[in-house]
C-alpha positions in Angstrom: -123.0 117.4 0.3 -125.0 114.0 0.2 -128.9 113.7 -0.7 -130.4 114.6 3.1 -128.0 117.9 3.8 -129.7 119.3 0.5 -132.4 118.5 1.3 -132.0 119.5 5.1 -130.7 123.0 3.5 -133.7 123.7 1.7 -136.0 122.5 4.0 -134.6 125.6 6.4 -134.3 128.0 3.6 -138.0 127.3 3.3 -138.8 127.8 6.9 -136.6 130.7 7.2 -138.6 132.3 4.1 -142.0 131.7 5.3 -141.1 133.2 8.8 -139.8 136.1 7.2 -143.1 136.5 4.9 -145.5 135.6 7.8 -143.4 138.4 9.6 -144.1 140.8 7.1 -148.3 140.5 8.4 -149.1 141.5 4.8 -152.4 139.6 6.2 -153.2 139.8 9.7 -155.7 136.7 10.5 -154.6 134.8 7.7 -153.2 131.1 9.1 -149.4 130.7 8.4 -150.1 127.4 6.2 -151.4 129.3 4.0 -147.7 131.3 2.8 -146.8 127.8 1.8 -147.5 128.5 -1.8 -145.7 132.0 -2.0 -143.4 130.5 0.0 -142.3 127.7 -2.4 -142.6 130.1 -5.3 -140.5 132.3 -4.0 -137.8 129.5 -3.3 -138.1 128.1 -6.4 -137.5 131.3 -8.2 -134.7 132.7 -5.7 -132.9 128.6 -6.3 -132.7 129.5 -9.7 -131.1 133.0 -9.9 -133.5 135.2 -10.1 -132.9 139.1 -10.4 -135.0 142.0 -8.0 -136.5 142.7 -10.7 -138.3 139.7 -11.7 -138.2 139.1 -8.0 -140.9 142.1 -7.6 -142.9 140.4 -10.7 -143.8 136.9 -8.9 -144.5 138.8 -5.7 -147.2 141.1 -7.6 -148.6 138.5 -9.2 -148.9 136.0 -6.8 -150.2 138.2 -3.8 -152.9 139.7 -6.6 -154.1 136.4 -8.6 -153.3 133.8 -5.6 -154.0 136.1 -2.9 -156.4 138.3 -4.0 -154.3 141.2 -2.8 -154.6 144.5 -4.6 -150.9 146.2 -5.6 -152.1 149.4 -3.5 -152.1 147.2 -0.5 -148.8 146.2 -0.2 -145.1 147.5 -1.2 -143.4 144.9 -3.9 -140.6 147.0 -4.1 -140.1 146.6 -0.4 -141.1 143.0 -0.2 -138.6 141.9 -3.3 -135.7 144.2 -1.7 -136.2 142.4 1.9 -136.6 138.8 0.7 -133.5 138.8 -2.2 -131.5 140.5 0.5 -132.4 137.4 3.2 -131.5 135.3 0.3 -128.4 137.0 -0.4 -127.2 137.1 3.4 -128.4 133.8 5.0 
């Protein structure tokens, strides 16, 4: 695999990911641009191996600190099953 298929790859693995969080309307309103940052974390994390577990971590704490979110308003254990299963099967 050269240079641009990688980078092809991830570039849809990214797209792919945000759909799936915008889908998700954890914030209805909210534009899509702004799931970019979740979005790469996510990736990044999921790239390097992570487990559900830590998987529910990042989602917690980026919805509460970036998003201002509070953990009663959403389901991280739902969220981290549906997104490492995407990553799993895709």
């Amino acid at each position: 695999m050269d240079i641009n298929d990688l980078i092809n790859e991830r570039h849809g693995n990214f797209t792919h990911l945000k759909k799936l969080i915008v889908s998700i309307n954890l914030m209805p309103g909210i534009s899509k641009s702004s799931f970019d940052h979740i979005t790469e974390k996510l990736l990044q994390h999921l790239e390097k191996g992570v487990d559900k577990n830590k998987l529910k971590i990042v989602i917690e704490t980026e919805l509460c600190l970036t998003y201002g979110l509070y953990t009663y308003e959403f389901n991280s254990e739902e969220l981290s099953e549906t997104i490492f299963d995407w990553w799993k099967n895709h």
